[in-house]
Backbone bond lengths (Angstrom), bond angles and torsions (degrees), N, CA, C in turn:
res aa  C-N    CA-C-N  psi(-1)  N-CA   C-N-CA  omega(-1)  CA-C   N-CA-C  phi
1 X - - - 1.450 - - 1.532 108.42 -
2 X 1.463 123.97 140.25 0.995 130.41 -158.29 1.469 103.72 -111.91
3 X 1.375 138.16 128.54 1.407 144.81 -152.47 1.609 100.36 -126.90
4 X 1.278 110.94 113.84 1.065 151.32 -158.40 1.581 98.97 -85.16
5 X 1.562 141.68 86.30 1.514 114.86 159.18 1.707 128.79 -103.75
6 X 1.042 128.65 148.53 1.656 133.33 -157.74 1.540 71.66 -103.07
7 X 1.490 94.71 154.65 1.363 128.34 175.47 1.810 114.98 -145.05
8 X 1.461 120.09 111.04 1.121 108.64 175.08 1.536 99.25 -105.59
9 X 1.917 94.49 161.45 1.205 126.72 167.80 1.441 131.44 -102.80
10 X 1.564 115.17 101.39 1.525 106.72 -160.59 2.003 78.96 -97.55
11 X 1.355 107.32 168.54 1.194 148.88 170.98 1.304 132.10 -144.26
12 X 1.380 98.88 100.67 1.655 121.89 169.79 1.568 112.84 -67.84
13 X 1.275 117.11 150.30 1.771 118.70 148.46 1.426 113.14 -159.56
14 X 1.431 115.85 126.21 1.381 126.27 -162.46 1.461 102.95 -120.08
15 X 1.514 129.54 135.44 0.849 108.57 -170.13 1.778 87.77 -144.47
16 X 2.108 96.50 139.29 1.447 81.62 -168.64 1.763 122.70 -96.30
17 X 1.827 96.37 0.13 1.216 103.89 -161.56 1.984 109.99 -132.62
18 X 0.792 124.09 179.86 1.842 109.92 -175.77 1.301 98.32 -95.81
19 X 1.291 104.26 137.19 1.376 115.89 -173.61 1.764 99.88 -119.37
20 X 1.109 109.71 164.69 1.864 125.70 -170.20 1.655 92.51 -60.47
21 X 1.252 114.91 137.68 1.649 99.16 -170.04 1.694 124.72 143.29
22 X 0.962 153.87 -178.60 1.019 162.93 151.77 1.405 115.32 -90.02
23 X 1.458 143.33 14.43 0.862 131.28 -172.36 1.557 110.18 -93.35
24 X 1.383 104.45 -6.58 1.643 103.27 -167.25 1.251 75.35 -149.56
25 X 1.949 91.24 154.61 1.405 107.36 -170.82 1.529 102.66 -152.55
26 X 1.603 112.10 149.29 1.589 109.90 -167.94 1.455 123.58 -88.94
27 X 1.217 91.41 128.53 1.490 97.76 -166.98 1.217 128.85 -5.06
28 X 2.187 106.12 -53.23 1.356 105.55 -164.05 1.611 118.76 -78.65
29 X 1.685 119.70 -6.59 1.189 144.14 -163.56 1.874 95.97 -91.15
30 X 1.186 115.51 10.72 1.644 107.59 177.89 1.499 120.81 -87.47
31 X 1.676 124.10 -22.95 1.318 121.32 -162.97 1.485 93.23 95.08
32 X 1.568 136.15 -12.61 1.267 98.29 -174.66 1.287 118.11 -120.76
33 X 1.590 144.16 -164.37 1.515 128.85 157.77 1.274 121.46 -58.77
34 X 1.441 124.17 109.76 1.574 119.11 -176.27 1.526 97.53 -42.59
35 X 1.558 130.00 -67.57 0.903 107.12 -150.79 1.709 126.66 -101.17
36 X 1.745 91.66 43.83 1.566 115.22 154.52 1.450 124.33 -100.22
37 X 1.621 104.51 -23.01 1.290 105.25 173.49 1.259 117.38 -92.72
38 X 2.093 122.63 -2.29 1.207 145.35 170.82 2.299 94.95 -52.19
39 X 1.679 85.66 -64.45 1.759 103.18 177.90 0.965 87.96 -55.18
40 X 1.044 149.56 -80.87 1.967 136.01 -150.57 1.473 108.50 -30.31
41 X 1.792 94.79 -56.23 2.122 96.46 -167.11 1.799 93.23 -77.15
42 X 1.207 129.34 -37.35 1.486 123.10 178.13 1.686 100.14 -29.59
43 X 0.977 124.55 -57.76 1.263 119.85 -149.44 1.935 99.52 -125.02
44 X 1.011 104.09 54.29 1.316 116.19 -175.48 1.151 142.28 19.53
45 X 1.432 115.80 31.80 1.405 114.93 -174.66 1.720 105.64 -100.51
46 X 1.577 110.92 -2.77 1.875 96.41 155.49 1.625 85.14 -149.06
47 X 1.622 85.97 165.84 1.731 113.91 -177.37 1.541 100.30 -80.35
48 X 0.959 121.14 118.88 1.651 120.07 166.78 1.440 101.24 -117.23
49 X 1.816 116.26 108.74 1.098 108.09 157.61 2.187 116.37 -105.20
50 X 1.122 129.14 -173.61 1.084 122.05 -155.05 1.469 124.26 -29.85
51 X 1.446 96.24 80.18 1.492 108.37 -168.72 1.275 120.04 57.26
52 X 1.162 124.08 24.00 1.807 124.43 169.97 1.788 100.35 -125.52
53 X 1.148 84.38 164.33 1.937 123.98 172.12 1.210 127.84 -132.08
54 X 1.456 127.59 127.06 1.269 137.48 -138.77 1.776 78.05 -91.68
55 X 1.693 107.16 145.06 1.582 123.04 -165.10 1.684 82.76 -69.86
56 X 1.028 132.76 -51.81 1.716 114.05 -175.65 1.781 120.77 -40.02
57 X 1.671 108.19 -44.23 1.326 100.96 -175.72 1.214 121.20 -58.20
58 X 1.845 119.80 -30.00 1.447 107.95 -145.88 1.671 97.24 -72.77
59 X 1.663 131.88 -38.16 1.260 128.77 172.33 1.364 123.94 -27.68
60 X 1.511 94.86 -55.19 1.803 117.13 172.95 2.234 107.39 -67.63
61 X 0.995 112.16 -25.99 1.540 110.45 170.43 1.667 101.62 -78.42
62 X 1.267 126.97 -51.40 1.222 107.79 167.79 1.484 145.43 -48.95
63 X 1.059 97.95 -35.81 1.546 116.69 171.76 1.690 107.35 -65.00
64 X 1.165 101.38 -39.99 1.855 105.09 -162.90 1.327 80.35 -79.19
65 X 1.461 137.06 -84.57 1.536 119.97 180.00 1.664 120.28 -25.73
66 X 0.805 120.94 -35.56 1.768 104.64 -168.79 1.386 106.77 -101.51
67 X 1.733 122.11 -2.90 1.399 115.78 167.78 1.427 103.14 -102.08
68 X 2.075 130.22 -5.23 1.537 113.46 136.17 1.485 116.38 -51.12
69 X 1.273 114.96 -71.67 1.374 108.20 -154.62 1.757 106.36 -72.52
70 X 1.500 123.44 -13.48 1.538 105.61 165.52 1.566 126.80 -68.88
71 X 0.992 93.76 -24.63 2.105 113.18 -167.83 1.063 113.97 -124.19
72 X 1.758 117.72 -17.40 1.483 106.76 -162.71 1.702 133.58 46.78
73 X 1.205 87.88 51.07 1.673 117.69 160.04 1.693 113.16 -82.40
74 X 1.749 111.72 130.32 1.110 92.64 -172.21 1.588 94.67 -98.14
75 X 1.705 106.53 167.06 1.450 109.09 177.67 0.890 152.98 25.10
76 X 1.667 113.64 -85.84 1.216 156.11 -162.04 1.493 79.49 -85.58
77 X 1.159 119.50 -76.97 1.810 113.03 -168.56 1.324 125.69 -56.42
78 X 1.282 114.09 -4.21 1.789 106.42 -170.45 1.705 73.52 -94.56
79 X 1.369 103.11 -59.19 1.812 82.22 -176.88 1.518 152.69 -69.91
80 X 1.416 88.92 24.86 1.607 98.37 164.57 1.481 107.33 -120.94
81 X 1.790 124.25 -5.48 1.088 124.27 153.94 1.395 112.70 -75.71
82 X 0.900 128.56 -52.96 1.928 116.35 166.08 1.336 114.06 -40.78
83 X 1.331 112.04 -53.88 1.891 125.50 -178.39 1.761 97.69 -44.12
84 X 1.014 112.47 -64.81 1.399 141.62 -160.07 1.779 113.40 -60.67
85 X 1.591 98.14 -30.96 2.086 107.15 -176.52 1.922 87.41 -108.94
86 X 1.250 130.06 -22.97 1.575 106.68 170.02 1.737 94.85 -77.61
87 X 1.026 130.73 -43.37 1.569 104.32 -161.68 1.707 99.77 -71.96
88 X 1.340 112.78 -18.05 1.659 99.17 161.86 1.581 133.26 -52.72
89 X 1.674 88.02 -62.41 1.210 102.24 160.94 1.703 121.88 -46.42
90 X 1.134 126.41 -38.71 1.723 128.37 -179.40 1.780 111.97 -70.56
91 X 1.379 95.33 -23.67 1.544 108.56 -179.01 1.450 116.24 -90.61
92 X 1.379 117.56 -47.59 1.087 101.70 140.41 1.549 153.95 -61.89
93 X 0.788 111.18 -10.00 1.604 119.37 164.68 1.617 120.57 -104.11
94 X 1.241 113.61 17.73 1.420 127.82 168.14 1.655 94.22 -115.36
95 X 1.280 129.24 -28.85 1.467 121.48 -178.65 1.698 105.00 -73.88
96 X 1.328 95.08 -44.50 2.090 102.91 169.54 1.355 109.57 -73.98
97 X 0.837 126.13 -5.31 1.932 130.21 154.14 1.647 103.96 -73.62
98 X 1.263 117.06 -59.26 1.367 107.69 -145.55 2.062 97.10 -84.27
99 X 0.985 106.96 -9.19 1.369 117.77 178.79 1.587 118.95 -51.77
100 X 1.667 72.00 -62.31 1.537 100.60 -173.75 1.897 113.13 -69.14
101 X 1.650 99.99 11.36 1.520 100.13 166.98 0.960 125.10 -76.08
């Protein structure tokens, strides 16, 4: 009997700088106070390179803003509670992957 194994292919891409594109976007083009999302990269909770933000963060800046102003979490803490419910979320949906083997 011949044993059959599946093999997936994940694909990463990290990118450290803005490239020609939509992938990054300028600060003042977010909906928010440039120079609140200036404090965001101050204290590292997003990458700001020449005045842009990679289109993934701003979702993740929203969230960290509205779990300050829902709970009054400062900074640093809303963003390791966001950090903290996507790697849930990633874990769970790798457990509903591996199920479904």
């Amino acid at each position: 009997m011949t044993m059959v194994r599946k093999y997936y292919l994940q694909i990463y891409r990290h990118t450290l700088y803005p490239q020609a594109g939509s992938d990054w976007l300028d600060i003042n083009d977010l909906g928010l106070h440039p120079e609140l999302v200036r404090q965001l990269g101050d204290v590292g909770i997003v990458e700001i390179v020449n005045n842009r933000v990679r289109v993934d963060e701003v979702r993740r800046m929203h969230k960290i803003i509205k779990l300050r102003r829902s709970l009054g979490v400062n900074w640093l803490g809303a963003g390791i509670i966001v950090d903290l419910l996507n790697r849930m979320e990633a874990l769970e949906q790798e457990i509903e992957r591996l199920r479904r083997r």
